[in-house]
C-alpha positions in Angstrom: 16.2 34.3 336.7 14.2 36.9 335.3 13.1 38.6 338.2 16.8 38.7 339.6 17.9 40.2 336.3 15.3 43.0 337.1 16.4 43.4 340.0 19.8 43.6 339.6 19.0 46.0 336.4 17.3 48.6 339.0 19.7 48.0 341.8 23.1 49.0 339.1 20.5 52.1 337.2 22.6 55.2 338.0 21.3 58.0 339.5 21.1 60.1 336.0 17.4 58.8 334.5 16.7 58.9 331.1 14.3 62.3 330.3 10.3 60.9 329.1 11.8 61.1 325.3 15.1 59.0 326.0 14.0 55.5 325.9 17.5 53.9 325.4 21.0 55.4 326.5 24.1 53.4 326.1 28.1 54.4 326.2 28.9 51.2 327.7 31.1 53.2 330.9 30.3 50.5 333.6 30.9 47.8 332.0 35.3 48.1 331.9 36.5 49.7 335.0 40.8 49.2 334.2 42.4 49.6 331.3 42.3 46.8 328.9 39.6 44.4 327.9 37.4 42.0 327.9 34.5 40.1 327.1 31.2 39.7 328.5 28.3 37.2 327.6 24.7 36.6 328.3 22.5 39.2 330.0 24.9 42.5 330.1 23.4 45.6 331.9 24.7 48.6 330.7 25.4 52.1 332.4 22.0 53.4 331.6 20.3 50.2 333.1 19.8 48.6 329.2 20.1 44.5 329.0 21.9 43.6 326.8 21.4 40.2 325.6 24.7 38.7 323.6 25.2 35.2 321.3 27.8 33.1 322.5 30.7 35.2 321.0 29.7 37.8 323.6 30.7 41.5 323.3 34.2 43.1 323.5 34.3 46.0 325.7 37.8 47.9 325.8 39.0 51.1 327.7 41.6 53.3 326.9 42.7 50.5 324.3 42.6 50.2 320.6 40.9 53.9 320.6 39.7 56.6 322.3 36.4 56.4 322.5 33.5 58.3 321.0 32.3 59.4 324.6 34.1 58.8 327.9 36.9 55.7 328.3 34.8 52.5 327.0 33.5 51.5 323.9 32.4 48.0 322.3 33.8 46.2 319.1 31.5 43.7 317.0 34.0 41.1 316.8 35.0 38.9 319.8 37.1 36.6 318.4 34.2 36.0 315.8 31.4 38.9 314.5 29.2 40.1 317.5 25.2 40.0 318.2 23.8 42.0 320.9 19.8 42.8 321.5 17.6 44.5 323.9 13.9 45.0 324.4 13.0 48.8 323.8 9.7 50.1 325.3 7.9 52.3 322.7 5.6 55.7 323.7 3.2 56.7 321.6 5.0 58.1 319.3 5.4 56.9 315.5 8.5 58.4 315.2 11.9 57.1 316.9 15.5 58.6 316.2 17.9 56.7 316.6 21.6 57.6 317.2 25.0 55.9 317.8 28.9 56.7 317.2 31.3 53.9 315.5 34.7 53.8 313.7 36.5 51.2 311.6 38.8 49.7 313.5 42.7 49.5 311.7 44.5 46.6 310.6 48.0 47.3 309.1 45.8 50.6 307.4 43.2 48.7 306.1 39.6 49.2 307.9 37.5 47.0 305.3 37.2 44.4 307.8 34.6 46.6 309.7 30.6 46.3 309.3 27.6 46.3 311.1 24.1 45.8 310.5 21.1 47.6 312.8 17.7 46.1 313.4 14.8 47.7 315.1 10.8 48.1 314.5 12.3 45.2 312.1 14.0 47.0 309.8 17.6 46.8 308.9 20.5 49.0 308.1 23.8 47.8 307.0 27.1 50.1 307.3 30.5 48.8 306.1 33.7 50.5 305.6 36.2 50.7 302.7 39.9 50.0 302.9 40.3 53.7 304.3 37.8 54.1 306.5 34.9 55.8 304.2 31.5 54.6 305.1 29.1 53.1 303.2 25.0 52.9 304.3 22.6 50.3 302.8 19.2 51.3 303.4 16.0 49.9 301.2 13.8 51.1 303.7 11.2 53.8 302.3 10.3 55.5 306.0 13.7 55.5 307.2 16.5 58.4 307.1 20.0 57.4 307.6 23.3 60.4 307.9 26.2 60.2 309.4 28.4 63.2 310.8 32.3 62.6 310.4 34.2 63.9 313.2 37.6 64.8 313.9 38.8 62.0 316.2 37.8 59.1 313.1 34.5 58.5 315.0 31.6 59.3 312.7 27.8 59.7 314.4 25.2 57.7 312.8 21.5 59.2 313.1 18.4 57.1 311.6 15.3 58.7 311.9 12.2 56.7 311.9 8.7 57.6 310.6 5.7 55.7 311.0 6.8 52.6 312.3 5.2 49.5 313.6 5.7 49.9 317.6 5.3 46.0 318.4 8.6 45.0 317.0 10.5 46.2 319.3 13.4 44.7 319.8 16.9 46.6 318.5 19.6 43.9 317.6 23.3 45.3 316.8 25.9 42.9 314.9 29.1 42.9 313.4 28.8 41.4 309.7 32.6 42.1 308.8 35.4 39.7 308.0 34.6 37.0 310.6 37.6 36.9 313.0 39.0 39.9 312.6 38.8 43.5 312.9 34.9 44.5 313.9 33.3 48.3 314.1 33.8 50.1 317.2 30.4 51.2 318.9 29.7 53.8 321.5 27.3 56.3 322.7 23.7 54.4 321.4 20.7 56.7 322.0 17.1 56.2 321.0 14.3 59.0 321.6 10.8 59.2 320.8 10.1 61.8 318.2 6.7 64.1 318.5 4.9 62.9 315.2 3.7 66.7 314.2 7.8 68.0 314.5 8.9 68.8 311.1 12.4 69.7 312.4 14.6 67.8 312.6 15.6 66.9 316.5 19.3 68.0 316.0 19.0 71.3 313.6 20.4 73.7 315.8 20.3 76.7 312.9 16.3 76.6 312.3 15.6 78.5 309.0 13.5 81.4 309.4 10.0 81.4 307.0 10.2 81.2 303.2 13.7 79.4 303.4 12.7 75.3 302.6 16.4 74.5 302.6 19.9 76.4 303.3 23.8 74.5 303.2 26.8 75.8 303.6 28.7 72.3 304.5 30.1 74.1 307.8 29.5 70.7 310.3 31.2 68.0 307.9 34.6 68.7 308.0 36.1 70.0 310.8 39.8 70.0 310.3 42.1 71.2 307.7 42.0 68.8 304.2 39.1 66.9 302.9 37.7 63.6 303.0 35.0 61.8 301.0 31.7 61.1 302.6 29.3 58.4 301.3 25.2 57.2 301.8 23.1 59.7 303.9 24.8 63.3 304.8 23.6 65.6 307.2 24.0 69.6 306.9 24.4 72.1 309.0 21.2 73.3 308.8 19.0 69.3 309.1 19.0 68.7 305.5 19.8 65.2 304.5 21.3 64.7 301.6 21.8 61.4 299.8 24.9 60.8 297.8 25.6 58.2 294.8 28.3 55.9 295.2 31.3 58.3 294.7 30.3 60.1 298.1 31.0 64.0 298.5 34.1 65.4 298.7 34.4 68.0 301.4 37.7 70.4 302.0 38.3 72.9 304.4 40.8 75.5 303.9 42.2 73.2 301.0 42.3 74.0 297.5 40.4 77.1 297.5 39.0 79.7 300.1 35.1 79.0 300.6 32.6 81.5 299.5 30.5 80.8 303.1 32.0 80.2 306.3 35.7 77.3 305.5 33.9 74.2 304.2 32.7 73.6 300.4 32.1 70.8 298.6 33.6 69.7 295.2 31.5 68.0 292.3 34.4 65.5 291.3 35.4 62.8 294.2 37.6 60.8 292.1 34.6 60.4 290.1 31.6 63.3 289.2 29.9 63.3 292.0 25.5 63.3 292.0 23.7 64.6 295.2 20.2 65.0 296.3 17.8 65.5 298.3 13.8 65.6 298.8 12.5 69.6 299.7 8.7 70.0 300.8 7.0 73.2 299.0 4.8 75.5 300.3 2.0 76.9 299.0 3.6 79.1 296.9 4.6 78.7 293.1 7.4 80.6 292.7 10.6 79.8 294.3 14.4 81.2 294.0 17.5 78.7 294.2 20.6 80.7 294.6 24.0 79.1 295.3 27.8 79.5 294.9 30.3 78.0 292.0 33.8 78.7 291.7 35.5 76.5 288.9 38.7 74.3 290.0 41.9 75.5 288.3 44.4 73.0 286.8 47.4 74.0 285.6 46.0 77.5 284.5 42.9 75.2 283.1 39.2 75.5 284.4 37.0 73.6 281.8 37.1 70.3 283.6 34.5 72.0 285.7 30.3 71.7 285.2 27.2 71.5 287.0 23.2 70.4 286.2 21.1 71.7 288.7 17.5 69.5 288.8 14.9 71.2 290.4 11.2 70.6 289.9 12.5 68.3 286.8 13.8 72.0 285.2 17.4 71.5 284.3 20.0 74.3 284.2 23.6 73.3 283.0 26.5 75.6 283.8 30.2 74.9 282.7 33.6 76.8 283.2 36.0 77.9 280.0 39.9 77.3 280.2 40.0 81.4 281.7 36.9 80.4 284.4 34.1 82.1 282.3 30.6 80.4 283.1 28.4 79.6 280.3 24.7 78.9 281.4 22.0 76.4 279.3 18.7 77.5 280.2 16.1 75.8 278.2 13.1 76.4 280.4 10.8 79.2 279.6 9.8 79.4 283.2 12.8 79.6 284.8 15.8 82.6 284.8 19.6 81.9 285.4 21.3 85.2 286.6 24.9 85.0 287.7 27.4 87.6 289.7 30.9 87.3 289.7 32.6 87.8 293.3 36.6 89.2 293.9 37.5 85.6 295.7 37.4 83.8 292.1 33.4 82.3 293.7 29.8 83.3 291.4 26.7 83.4 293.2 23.8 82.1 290.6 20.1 83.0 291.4 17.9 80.6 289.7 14.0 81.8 289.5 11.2 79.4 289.6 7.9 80.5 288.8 4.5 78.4 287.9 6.2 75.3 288.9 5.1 71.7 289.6 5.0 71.0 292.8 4.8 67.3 293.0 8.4 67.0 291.2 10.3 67.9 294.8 13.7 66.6 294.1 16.7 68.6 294.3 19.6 67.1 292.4 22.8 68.4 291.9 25.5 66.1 289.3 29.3 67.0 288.4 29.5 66.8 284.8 32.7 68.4 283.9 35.4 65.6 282.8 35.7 62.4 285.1 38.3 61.4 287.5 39.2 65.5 287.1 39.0 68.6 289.3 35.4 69.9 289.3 33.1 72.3 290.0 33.4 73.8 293.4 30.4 74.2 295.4 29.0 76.8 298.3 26.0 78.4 300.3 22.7 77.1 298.8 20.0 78.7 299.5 16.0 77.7 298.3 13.4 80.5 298.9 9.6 80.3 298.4 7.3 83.6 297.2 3.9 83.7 296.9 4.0 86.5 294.6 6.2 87.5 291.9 10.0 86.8 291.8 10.4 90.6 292.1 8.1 90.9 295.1 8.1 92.5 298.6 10.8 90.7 300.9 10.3 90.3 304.3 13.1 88.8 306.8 12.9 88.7 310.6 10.3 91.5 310.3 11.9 94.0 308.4 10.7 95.1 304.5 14.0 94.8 302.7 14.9 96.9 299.6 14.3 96.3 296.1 17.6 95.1 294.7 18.9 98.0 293.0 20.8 98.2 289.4 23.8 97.7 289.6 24.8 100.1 287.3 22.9 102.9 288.8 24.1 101.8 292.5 27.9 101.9 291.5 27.7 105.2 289.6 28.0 106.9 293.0 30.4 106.1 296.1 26.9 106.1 297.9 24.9 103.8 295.8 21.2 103.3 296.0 19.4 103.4 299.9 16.1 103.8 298.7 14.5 103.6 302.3 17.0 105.7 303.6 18.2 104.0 306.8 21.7 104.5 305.9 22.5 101.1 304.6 22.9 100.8 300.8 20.3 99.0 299.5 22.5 95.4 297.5 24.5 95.5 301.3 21.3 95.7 303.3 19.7 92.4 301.1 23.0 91.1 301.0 23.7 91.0 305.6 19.2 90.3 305.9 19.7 87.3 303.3 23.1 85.9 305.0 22.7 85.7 307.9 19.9 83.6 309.8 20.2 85.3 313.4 18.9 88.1 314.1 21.2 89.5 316.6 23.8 89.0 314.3 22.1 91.2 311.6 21.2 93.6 313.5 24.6 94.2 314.8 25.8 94.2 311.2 23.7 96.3 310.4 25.3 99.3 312.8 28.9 98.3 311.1 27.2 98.9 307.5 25.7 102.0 309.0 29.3 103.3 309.5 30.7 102.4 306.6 28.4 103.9 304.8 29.4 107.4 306.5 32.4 106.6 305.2 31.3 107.0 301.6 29.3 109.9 301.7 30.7 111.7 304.1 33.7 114.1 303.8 36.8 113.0 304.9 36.9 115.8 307.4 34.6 114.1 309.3 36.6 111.0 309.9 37.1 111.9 313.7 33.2 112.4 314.5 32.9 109.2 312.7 35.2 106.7 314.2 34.1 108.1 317.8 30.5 106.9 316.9 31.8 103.5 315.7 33.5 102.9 318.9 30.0 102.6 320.8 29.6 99.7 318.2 32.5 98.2 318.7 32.1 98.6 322.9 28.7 97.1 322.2 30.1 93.8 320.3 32.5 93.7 323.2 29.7 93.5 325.6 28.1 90.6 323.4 31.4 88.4 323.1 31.3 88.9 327.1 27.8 87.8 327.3 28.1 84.3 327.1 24.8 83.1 326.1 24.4 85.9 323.5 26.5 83.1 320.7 28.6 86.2 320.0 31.8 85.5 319.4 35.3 87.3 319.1 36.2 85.4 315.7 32.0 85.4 314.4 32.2 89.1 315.0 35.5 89.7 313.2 34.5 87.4 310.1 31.0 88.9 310.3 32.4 92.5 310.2 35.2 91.4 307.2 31.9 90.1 304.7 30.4 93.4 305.3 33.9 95.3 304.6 34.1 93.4 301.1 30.3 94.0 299.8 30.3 97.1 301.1 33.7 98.4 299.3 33.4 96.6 296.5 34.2 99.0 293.7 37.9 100.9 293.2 36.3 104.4 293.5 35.0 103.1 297.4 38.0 101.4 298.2 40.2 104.5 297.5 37.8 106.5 299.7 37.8 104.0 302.8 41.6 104.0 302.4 41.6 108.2 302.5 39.2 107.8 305.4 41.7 105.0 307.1 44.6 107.6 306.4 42.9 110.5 307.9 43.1 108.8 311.0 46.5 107.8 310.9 48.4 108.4 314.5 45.3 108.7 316.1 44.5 106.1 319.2 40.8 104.8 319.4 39.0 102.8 321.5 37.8 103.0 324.9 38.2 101.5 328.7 36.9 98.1 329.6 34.2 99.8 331.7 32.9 101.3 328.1 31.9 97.8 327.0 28.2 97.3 328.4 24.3 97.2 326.8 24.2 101.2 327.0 26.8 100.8 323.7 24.0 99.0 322.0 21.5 100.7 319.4 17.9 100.1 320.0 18.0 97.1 317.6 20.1 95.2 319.4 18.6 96.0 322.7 15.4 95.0 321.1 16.7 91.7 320.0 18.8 91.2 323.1 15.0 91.3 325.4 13.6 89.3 322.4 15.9 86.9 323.6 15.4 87.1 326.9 18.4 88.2 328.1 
């Protein structure tokens, strides 16, 4: 019986094999050919040449029924009539370090998905995930090597990822069963994926934004919400840059182009999910001793009130406090000798706070971020945190992609004058060139950025009689980012380049002496048609930085 099982395993393995580092693949597409369901028991072979061994409740497979599925037309419930148990054998490499990966959804009853949960065994240890009456996941793991998220996504399908470190490679079965209301309505289950992880990769295997050096940790919320309105996300969470944070049982509440504007990109968390809200996670120093958090608060308004909204910021066991008055007015508690609190008020209601770590403990690497303000309340929103490490001086030399960036200039110095401070004299002023360098992580897209402050700086100090000669130059920029948006594989896109070029826009004319001049430039040209012919848009727009990057790039 064996042997035939092999056989008929190799005979029904489709033509797609699994890369060296896949060592499971499952989204369960052979197994249901009509619409409908059914269930199968015993040995089941599945679409990637898996066996599947079941208990004698079997496994429901259903296509284009109950749900659409996570990927393709068929997925599996675990419950078939009662709660579902399937296993397969896994062969390990010689990796220590496995990630694995699935898709699931509660399924409804009469709007009540609390009947759903699962547990997950493999290298023989477990995970349990169950689901509250409206759908919110919950993940139980006591395991000290193991990292559980999970990634909501628009269709009510979340991905689970567990990553697994150092694990003993002769348990190797994975067993997947339903431990919900018995009888009833189970999880949903799709697209399984295990892969061997290399032991000396300290990224993780999905981070598609790597950081560049002297940035341990950057989150902007971006990949958890990806609709309009917000939703509460619970357990392990994973950002949009591979950092997993772990939540306390009031979850996160995410919104996205609900209640306020964000201050990065359309996502931002809030501190209050019916309850304050605590979130962590673990960072790994470098070798340096000073470091710089920065990230950015905007206080919730309630009826014309704001001082239901606070924060505590824990880092390296230093505590900063920061709560909102009734008017939005952030107070700062700062008890730390070692560290500084600076804060900068922004047009869109937001504050970006730069907190400054220096002769710190290293071994204390928890980040920990609590709500404070008044429970069950509208707290303290939350944007664009950034940690930075420096082994010198907070006030040190900064070097991104390459380039020496400005000292940060005084403020009151660089808005005395329409031109403000460019102390290297590149034609950028100095708080906008740190502002695009410490943005943005891709170099192309700084570059380019750069070119657009370049021109609105002309607009500052130049006389308004040169508004012509000026908006002719710009046009080669603006032929140039028309070339990129063509350029498929250049990740230029029309609404990245228009959000891009409105950031620079509002740091750049951020005074009313500079807005009053970009308007009298903007007037200047009034009647006036700019822009040139399709043929315009190609690489001979681009400056020599972006040419440079584009080769960099290989393209």
């Amino acid at each position: 019986m064996k042997a035939k099982t092999l056989l008929i395993a190799s005979l029904l393995l489709p033509n797609l094999l699994l890369s060296s580092s896949v060592i499971l693949e499952e989204s369960f597409e052979n197994l249901r050919d009509k619409k409908g369901w059914h269930i199968l028991k015993d040995n089941v072979i599945g679409d990637h040449g898996a066996v599947w061994t079941t208990d004698t409740n079997g496994v429901e497979l259903q296509r284009e029924v109950v749900s659409d599925s996570a990927d393709g037309k068929v997925h599996a419930e675990l419950d078939a009539k009662h709660n579902v148990k399937i296993s397969t054998k896994i062969t390990p490499t010689e990796a220590t370090n496995y990630k694995l990966s699935f898709a699931i959804k509660p399924r409804d009853k009469n709007n009540n998905k609390d009947t759903s949960a699962m547990s997950v065994k493999l290298f023989n240890q477990i995970v349990t995930i169950r689901s509250n009456s409206s759908g919110e996941l919950s993940i139980k793991n006591k395991n000290n090597n193991l990292k559980v998220s999970q990634t909501p996504h628009d269709n009510g399908w979340s991905k689970i990822e567990i990553d697994y470190d150092s694990v003993d490679r002769s348990k190797k079965s994975l067993i997947i069963s339903g431990i919900g209301t018995d009888d009833s309505y189970g999880m949903l289950l799709d697209s399984i994926k295990l892969i061997a992880k290399d032991a000396n990769d300290t990224q993780e295997s999905n981070q598609t934004n790597p950081l560049p050096d002297g940035i341990l940790l950057k989150e902007s919320f971006e990949n958890l919400r990806d609709k309009k309105g917000w939703h509460i996300l619970k357990g392990s969470i994973r950002g949009d840059h591979g950092t997993v944070w772990k939540s306390d049982d009031n979850g996160l509440e995410l919104q996205r182009e609900v209640v306020s504007d964000s201050a990065d990109g359309k996502v931002h968390a809030e501190l209050d999910a019916k309850h304050n809200v605590k979130i962590s996670t673990k960072i790994t120093p470098t070798e340096a001793t000073n470091y710089k958090l920065s990230f950015a608060l905007k206080p919730r308004d309630k009826k014309g009130d704001k001082s239901t909204s606070a924060i505590r910021i824990n880092l390296f066991k230093q505590v900063v406090s920061i709560r909102s008055s009734s008017s939005g007015e952030l107070s700062i508690k700062n008890k730390n000798e070692n560290v500084k609190v600076t804060q900068t008020p922004q047009d869109n209601g937001w504050s970006k706070i730069e907190i400054n770590y220096s002769d710190i403990n290293k071994s204390n690497n928890a980040l920990v971020i609590r709500g404070i303000g008044k429970d069950d309340s509208y707290g303290m929103l939350l944007d664009d945190i950034e940690l930075r490490s420096s082994t010198q001086e907070n006030n040190a030399t900064e070097v991104i992609h390459g380039h020496t960036l400005p000292p940060e200039p005084d403020p009151t110095i660089n808005n005395a004058t329409l031109g403000g401070v460019d102390s290297n004299g590149n034609g950028v002023r100095d708080d906008v060139e740190r502002a695009i360098y410490k943005k943005y992580d891709n170099k192309l897209d700084v570059v380019v950025l750069m070119d657009e402050a370049k021109f609105n700086q002309r607009t500052m100090v130049e006389p308004i009689s040169n508004a012509q000669e000026i908006v002719k130059d710009s046009t080669k920029t603006g032929n140039c980012e028309l070339y990129l948006i063509n350029l498929k594989s250049s990740g230029v896109t029309g609404n990245k380049v228009i959000s891009n070029m409105k950031y620079v826009d509002n740091i750049t004319f951020n005074t009313p002496e500079r807005v009053k001049k970009y308007l009298d430039y903007n007037q200047a040209l009034s009647g006036g048609v700019y822009g040139g012919p399709i043929s315009d848009w190609n690489r001979q727009a681009c400056s020599e930085e972006v040419v440079k990057v584009l080769e960099e790039m290989g393209l």
